[in-house]
N, C-alpha and C positions, 0 to 999 in steps of 0.2 A: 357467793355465786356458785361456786364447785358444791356444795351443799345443796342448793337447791335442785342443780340438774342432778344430782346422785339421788336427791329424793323422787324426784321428779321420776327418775329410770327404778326404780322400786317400787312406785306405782302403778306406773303402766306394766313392768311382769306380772305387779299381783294381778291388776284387773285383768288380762291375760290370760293368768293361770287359772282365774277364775273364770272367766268365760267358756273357757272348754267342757265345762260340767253343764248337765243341762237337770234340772231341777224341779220337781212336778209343782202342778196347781198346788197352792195351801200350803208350800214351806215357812216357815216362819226363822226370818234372821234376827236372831239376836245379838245385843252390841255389848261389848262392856268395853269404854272410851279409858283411855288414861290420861295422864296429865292433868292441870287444873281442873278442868271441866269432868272430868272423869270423878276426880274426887270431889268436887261439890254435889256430882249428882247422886254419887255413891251413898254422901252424907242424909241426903235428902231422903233417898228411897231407904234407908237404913240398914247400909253395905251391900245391901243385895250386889248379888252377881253379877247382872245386867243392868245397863241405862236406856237400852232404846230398843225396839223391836220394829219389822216391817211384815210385810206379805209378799210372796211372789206370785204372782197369777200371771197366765199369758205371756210370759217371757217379760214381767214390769216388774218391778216394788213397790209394792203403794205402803204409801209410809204415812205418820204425822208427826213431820217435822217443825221446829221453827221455818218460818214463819207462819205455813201453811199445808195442809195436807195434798200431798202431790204424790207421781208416779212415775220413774224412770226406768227406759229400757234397760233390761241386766246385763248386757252387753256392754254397755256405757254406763253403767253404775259406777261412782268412783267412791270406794267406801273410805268412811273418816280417818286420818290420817290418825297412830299411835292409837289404834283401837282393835279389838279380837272381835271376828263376825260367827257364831255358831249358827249353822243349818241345820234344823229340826224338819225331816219329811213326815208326811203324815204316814202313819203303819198300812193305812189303808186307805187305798185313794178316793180321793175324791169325785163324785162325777159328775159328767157334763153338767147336768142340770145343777148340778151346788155350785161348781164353779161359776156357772152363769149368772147366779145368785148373788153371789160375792162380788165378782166383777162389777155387776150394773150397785151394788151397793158402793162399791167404794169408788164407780166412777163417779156416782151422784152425789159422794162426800167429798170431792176435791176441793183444794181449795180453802177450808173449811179451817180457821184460825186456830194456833196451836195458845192454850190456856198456858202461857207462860206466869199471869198473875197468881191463880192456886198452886202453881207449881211452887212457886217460893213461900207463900203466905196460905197454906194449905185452908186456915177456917174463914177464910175472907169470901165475900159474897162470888159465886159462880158467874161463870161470863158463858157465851156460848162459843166456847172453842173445845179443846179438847186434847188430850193425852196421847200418845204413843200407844200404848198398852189397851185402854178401854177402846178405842178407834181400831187396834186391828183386832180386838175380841167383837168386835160389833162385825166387823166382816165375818169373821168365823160364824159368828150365830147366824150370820144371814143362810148362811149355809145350807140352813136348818139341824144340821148334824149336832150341833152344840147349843147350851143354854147358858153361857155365862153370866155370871151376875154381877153389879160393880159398888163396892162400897166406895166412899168419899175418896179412897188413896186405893191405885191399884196400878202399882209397877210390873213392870215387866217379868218378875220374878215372879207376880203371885198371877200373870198368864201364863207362864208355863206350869205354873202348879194345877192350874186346873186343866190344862190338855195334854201332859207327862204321859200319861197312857197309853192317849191316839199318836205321840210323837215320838221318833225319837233322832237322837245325834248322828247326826252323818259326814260333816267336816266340818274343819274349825281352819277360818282365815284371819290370820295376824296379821298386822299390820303396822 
């Protein structure tokens, strides 16, 4: 019980501390989760740095998570527990009209089933769900500012290889 409310009050300072930053269209958070889950994903994406990535637009995350792609005020974000969130701003911001772009793209993807079956059995026939990683590259190209392209396997590590340039590190939240 005393564990749980001490975690409990460690979460709420982070999201806290994190709420005071205010963070442009197009940031991209990246996760790298620990514990179990952390390391099977680790294993999967082959060690990469990162397991999960989202987007920030409009003060949201639009994420593609299990179960489904969805989007939470950053205010009330509660990021995954024994996980490090790095914020990448874009170098140059994005405008109205991209961001607009983005938005109606990833509100019209909500919802939208996370491909948990290729994730574990990578050559197994395709479903219409989708990744973390290719889903907020697909935002980003709605952009039009980007062209990403996606092979069969494309983890979060190999989106920030292709936007390293436009982005860069601006705080890192542990967790």
């Amino acid at each position: 019980m005393f564990k749980a409310i001490v975690f409990s009050i460690i979460i709420f300072f982070a999201s806290v501390c994190q709420a005071q930053y205010s963070y442009p269209d197009g940031t991209l958070v990246f996760s790298s989760k620990k514990g179990l889950i952390g390391r099977v994903a680790k294993r999967i994406t082959g060690g990469d740095q990162y397991t999960h990535v989202g987007i920030i637009i409009d003060g949201y995350i639009y994420e593609q998570d299990f179960p489904k792609s969805k989007k939470t005020k950053l205010s009330s974000y509660r990021y995954k527990p024994r996980s490090t969130n790095d914020f990448y701003v874009p170098a140059t911001p994005f405008s109205q009209d991209e961001v607009a772009k983005m938005k109606m793209y990833a509100e019209s993807h909500l919802g939208q089933s996370y491909q948990l079956r290729n994730y574990f059995r990578p050559g197994s026939r395709r479903t219409s769900g989708n990744w973390c990683s290719p889903w907020t590259g697909k935002v980003l190209n709605a952009s039009g500012k980007f062209n990403i392209s996606y092979s069969g396997y494309f983890e979060p590590q190999n989106l920030l290889n292709c936007v390293r340039k436009d982005y860069h590190l601006f705080r890192r939240l542990v967790n």
